[in-house]
N, C-alpha and C positions, 0 to 999 in steps of 0.2 A: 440249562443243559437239556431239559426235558425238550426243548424247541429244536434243537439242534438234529437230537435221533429224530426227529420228525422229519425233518429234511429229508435227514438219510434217506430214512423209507421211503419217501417220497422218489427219491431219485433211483435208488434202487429197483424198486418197481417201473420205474421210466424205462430203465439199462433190460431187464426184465422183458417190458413191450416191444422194445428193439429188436429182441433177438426172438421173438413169438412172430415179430411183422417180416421177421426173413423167412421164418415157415410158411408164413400167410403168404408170402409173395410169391414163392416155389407155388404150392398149389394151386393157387388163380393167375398162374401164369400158367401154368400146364393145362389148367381147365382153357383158358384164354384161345391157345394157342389147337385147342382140341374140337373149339366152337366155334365159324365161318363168321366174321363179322363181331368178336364179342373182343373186348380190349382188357390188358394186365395193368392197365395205369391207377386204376384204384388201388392194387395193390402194395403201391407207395404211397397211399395216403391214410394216415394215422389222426388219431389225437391222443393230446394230452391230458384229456378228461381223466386217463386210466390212473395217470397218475397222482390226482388231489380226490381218489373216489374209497381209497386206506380207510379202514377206521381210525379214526382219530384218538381213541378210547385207549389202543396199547401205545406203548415205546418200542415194538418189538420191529428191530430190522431187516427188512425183505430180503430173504436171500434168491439167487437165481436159480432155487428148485424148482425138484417137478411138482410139490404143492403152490411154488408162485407163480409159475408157468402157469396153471391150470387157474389158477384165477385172476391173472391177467387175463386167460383167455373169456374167460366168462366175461371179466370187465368189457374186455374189447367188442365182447357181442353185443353186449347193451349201449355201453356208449360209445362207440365208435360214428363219428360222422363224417363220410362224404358227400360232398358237393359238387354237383356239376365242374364248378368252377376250378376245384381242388383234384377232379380228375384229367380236368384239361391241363392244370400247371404240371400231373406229375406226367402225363404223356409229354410235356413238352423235355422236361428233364429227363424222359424214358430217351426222346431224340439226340439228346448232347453227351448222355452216357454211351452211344453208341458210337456218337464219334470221336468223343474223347474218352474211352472206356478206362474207368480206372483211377480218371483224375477229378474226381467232380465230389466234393460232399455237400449234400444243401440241407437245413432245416428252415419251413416259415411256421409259425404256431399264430393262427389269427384267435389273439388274446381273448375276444368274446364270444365264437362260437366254442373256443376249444378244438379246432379242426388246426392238423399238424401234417403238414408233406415232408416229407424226406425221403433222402437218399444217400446210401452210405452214412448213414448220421454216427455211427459210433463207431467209424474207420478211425483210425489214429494219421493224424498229419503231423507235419512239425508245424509249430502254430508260428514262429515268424512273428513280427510284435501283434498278436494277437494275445501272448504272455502279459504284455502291457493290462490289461483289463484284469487278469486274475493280480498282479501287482497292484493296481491300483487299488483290488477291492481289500486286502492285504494290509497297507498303507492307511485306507480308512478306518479300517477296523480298530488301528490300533491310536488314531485320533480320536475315535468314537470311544476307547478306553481310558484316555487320558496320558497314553504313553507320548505322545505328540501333537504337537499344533501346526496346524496349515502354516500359520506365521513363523513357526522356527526355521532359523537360517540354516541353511548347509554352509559346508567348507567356504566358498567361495562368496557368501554372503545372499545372496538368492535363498527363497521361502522355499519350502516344500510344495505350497501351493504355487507357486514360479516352477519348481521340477515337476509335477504332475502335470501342470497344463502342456506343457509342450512335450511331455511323456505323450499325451494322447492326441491332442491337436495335432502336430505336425510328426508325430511318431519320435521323436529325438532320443537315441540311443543312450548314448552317457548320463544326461536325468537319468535313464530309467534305470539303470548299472548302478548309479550311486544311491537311488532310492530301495532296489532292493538290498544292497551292503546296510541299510540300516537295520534291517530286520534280520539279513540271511537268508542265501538261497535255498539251504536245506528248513530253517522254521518257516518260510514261507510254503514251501511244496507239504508239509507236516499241515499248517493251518489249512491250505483248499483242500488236502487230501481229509482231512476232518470234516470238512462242510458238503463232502461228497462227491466232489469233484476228483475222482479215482486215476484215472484217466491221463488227467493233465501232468504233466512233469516238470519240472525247472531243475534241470541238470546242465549249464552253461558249461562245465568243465568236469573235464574229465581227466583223472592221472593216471599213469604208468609207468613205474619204474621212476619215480621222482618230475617226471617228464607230461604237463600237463597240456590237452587238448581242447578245444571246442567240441561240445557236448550239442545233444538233443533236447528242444524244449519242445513240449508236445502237449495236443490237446485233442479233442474231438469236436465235429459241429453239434451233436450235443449237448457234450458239455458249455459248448459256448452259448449256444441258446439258451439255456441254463441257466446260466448265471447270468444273461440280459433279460431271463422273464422273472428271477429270482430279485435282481435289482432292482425291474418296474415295479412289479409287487412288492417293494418294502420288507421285504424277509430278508434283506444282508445288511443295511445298515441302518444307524440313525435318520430322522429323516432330515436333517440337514446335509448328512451326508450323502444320501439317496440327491438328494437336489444337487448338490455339488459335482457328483458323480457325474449325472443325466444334464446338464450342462454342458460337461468338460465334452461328452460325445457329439452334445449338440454344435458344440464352435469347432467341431474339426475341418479341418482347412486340406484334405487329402483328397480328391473328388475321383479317383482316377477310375476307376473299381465298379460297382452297384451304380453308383450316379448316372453312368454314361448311359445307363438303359432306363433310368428314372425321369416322371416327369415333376414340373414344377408345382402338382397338385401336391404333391405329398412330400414333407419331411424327415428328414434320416438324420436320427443320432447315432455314430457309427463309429468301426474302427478299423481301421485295414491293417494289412502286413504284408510284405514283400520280402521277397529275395531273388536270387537268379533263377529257383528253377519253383518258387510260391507266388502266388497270390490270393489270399484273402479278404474277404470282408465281411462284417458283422454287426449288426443293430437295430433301433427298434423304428419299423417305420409308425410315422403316424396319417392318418386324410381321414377327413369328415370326422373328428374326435372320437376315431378308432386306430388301435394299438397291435400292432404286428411286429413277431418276434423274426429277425431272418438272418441266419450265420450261412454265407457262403465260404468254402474251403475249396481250394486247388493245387494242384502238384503235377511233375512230369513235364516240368518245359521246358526249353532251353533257354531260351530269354522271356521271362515270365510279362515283363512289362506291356510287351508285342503281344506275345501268344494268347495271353487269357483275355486280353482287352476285349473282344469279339463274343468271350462266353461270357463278360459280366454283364455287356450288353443287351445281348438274348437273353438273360436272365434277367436283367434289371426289366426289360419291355414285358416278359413271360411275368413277372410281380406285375406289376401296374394292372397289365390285364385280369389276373386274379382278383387284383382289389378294386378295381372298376364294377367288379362282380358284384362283391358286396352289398 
């Protein structure tokens, strides 16, 4: 248990940085904007350092005051790191906010410096099978308990490990509908909502008057980087499950997304989501046996398939350049 409130804290002081690096950004934009020649794109580049730098010593969970404001900001002055390279990817995303204003959430976290860009990171989207990944981790959790085996059948004779894979390889809807009936939509949004994930929601239905609707499932690019640096790192599951898991991303068969702006130097274990007016994608790249966390999130379009193709692109080449940096 004692592992758990760590997380928290952990995350909570994330959520914490988040909203200290909107202050930060107001004023070295305005300074930016006041000095001939001087640029605000730093101002979107964070890390993650602030958040594993906690004493480890309490259980005690960070709340969003103005005592953890105030030493977030301390954290952020000492370890904050930018890099040339991390100033030029958020200038490039300062460019695609500007023309698509509104509908852009990006986090990359390069796993070994600790150096974290974002934008928008803790907007709420509707996550679109990006749900899929919080279910999955849900689902292992509770094989790692002994509640289920990858080999048990469902209804229809198919393994759980048969409804997981094509839950996340090719996104398949109905797996993933009957795999979260086995746990339940409200104990599963109870379990992420435990593990710190505040954020995220699994409300698929909604009633009125006896009369039920299609609900919001939501999450944040935060959150979602989150839980694919929480995964890398071995802090959500067994490690067979962790292997299983990072696998199941690795065989995804969805390429439409991140890929198109990716080169063949580098590998993505990933997960998309669509809808008519979303697209998403989310995972961990890896080249030269280094580890990069990157959740893109999008909204506002009329036919998502067409319209975002173009930003995952820029974004997908806008990565690569980053990590060429490296």
């Amino acid at each position: 248990m004692k592992k758990r409130k760590k997380l928290k804290k952990k995350y909570a002081l994330f959520l914490s940085t988040m909203f200290l690096a909107g202050c930060v950004t107001f004023l070295l934009w305005d300074l930016a904007n006041s000095q001939e020649g001087e640029s605000s794109a730093s101002a979107q580049t964070l890390t993650t350092d602030v958040a594993y730098a906690v004493d480890e010593g309490t259980d005690e969970v960070f709340e969003a005051d103005e005592t953890s404001i105030a030493q977030a900001n301390a954290l952020l002055q000492s370890s904050t790191i930018i890099s040339t390279a991390g100033e030029d990817l958020a200038a490039d995303l300062n460019d695609l906010n500007a023309t698509y204003p509104g509908q852009l959430g990006f986090v990359l976290i390069n796993e070994q410096t600790g150096e974290a860009v974002t934008t928008n990171a803790s907007r709420v989207f509707t996550s679109a099978s990006l749900y899929k990944l919080f279910l999955t981790y849900a689902i292992l959790e509770q094989v790692d308990a002994g509640a289920f085996s990858l080999q048990d059948q469902m209804a229809d004779g198919a393994t759980i490990d048969d409804y997981l894979t094509s839950t996340i390889t090719v996104s398949a809807n109905e797996p993933a509908k009957e795999l979260a009936h086995l746990i339940g939509w409200e104990n599963i949004e109870t379990f992420i909502h435990e593990q710190g994930f505040v954020s995220t929601s699994f409300n698929p239905y909604l009633e009125s008057d006896g009369v039920y609707y299609n609900g919001d499932l939501e999450t944040t690019p935060a959150e979602v980087a989150f839980l694919l640096e929480r995964l890398l790192d071995g802090e959500l599951l067994s490690e067979s499950s962790t292997a299983y898991f990072l696998r199941l991303l690795g065989n995804q068969e969805l390429v439409y997304a991140l890929n198109t702006g990716l080169t063949d130097k580098v590998s993505f274990a990933h997960k998309t989501g669509l809808l008519d007016d979303v697209s998403h994608d989310a995972g961990i790249l890896s080249m030269d046996g280094q580890n990069y966390i990157v959740a893109v999130l999008t909204d506002g379009w009329q036919n998502a398939t067409d319209e975002a193709a173009p930003v995952f692109e820029a974004i997908g080449s806008d990565v690569m350049t980053y990590l060429y940096a490296q």
